[in-house]
N, C-alpha and C positions, 0 to 999 in steps of 0.2 A: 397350506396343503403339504401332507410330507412327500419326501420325494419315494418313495416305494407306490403312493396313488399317483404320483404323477406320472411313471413310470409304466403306470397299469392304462394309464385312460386313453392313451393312442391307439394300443393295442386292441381292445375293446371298442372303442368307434372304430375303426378296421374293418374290423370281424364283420360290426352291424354293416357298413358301407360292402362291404365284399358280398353278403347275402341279400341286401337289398338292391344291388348293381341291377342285376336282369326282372325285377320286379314295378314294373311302368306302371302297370293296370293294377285293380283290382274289387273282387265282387262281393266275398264269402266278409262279413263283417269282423271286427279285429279283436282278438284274444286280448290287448292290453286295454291301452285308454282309461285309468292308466292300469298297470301292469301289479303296482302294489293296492290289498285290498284293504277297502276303507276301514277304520276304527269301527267300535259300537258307536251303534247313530250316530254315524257322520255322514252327510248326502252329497252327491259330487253330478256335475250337471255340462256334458263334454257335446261340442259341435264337430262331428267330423265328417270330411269326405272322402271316398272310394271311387277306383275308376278301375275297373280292370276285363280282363279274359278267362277263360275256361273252357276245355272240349268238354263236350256233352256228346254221347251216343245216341242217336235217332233209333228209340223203341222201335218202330217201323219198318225202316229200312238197313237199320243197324251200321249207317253210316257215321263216323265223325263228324261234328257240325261244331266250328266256333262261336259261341254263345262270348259276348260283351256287355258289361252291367256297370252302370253309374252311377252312384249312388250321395245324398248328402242327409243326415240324420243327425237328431236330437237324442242321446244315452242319456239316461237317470238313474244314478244307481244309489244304494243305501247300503248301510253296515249292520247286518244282524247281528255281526257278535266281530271281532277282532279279527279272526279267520276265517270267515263265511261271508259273503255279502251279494245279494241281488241286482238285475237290472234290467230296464227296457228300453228297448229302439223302438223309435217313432221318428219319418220321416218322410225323403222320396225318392225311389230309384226309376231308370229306364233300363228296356233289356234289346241288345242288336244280334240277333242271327245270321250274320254273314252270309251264308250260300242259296239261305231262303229269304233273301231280302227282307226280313220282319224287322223292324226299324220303332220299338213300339215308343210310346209318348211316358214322360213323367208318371208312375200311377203311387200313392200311397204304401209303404211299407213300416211292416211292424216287425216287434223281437222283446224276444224276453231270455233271460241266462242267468246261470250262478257264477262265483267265479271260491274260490277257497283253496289257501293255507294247507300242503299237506305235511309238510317238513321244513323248521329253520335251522340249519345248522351250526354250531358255535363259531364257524367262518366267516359266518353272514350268509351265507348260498341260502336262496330260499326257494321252495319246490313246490307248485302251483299246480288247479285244477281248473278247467273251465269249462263249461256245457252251454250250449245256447238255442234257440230256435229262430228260424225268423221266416216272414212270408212277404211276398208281394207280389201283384198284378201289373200285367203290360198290355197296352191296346197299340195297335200299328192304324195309320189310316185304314187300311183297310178293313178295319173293324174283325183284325184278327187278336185276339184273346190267347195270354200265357199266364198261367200261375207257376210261380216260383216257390219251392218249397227245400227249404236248407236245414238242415243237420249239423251243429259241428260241434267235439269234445277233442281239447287241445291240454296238453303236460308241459310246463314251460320251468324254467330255473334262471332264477336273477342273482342279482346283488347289488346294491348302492354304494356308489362309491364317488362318494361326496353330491353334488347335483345332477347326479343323472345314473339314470338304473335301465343297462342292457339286460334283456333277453333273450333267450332262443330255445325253442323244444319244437315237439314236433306236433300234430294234426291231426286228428280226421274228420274229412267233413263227405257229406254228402247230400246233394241234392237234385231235386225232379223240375221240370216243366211236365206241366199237363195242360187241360184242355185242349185246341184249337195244336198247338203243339206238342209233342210229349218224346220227352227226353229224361236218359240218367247219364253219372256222371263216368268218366273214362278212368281215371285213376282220383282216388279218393285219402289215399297219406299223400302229405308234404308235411315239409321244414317252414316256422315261423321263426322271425328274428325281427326283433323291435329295440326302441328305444326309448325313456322318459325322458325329458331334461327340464327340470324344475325351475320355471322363472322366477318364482315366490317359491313362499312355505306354500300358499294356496294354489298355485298355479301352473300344470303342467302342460309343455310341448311335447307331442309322442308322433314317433313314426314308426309305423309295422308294413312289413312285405314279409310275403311268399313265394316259396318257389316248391318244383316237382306236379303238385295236383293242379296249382293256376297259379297264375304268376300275374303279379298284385302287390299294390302297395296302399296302406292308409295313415293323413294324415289327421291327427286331435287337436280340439285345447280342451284342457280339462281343469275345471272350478270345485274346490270340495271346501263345506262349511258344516260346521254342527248341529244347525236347523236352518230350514227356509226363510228367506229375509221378509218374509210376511207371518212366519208363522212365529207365534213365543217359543223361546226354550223352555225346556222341562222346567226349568227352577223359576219360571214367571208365572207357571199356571198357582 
């Protein structure tokens, strides 16, 4: 490694650690995991959990209420093309309302998103896009009922520099509680800043927090291979 990278990499884990400081929690799922998007047909298969906060505003009473969500979920994602690529959350979260005591249980959550390549520059800086959706349900004992419904499209700029590719761009995400509860969200930009750090060729560690709209941190592992260990590749069929 020359010395002008080694010189870069304290500074840059820095950066990441300084912005992920006040980032404990977190709910709104994560822009990286990882952060660079997959080749053509290449599939990548990441376990990650979420723990975090967010003010939501009581439609109703028009009050603040601190909403807490936890989350752990299975991503699958694929490579349409080099700089495009798909993917879906399948997992389970719970959701805590502090001041109204809703406390709900484990319920199933889903998600689907793009992620894509808008700019590489001859530096290596590369300039990212990513859209997502996701949903899930919470039941409290008392048989009180929340749907979760999330919004987020996030502009991020990396660069690799040797086994590990920081990030940081910024956010917006927005999302509702309905039913039994119903809430929107207080501020809706924030700052995302993450991290890859590559144990293999195949094999990434990712850490991402936020701050400003919710203050949030997720950790990854993420597996990517050229086709499914059950399925042939292209040149078997």
């Amino acid at each position: 490694m020359n010395t002008r990278i080694m010189r870069k990499i304290p500074a840059v884990v820095l950066l990441t650690a300084l912005l992920l400081a006040g980032a404990y929690r977190a709910d709104a799922a994560p822009v990286g995991f990882p952060i660079v998007p997959l080749r053509t047909g290449q599939y990548s298969a990441t376990l990650e959990g979420r723990w975090g906060e967010r003010d939501l505003i009581d439609k109703n009473t028009n009050f603040q209420e601190r909403t807490e969500v936890a989350a752990v979920e299975g991503k699958f994602g694929y490579g349409f093309t080099d700089r495009i690529g798909g993917y879906i959350h399948l997992g389970g979260s719970e959701l805590t309302v502090d001041r109204l005591s809703f406390d709900g249980d484990w319920g199933l959550s889903v998600g689907l998103g793009l992620k894509g390549v808008l700019l590489t520059t001859p530096g290596g800086w590369r300039f990212c896009a990513d859209g997502q959706y996701r949903f899930f349900e919470s039941e409290d004992t008392g048989n009180h009922r929340a749907d979760w419904d999330e919004f987020q499209v996030a502009a991020t700029v990396s660069q690799d520099i040797e086994f590990i590719t920081p990030y940081i761009g910024a956010v917006w995400s927005y999302n509702t509680i309905e039913q039994e509860l119903s809430f929107k969200p207080d501020d809706q930009f924030g700052l995302v800043a993450g991290l890859d750090y590559r144990l293999m060729p195949n094999l990434t560690l990712a850490l991402e927090g936020r701050l400003v709209h919710e203050t949030s941190v997720s950790l990854g592992l993420t597996y990517t291979f050229d086709h499914w260990p059950w399925w042939p590749s292209p040149d078997e069929f």
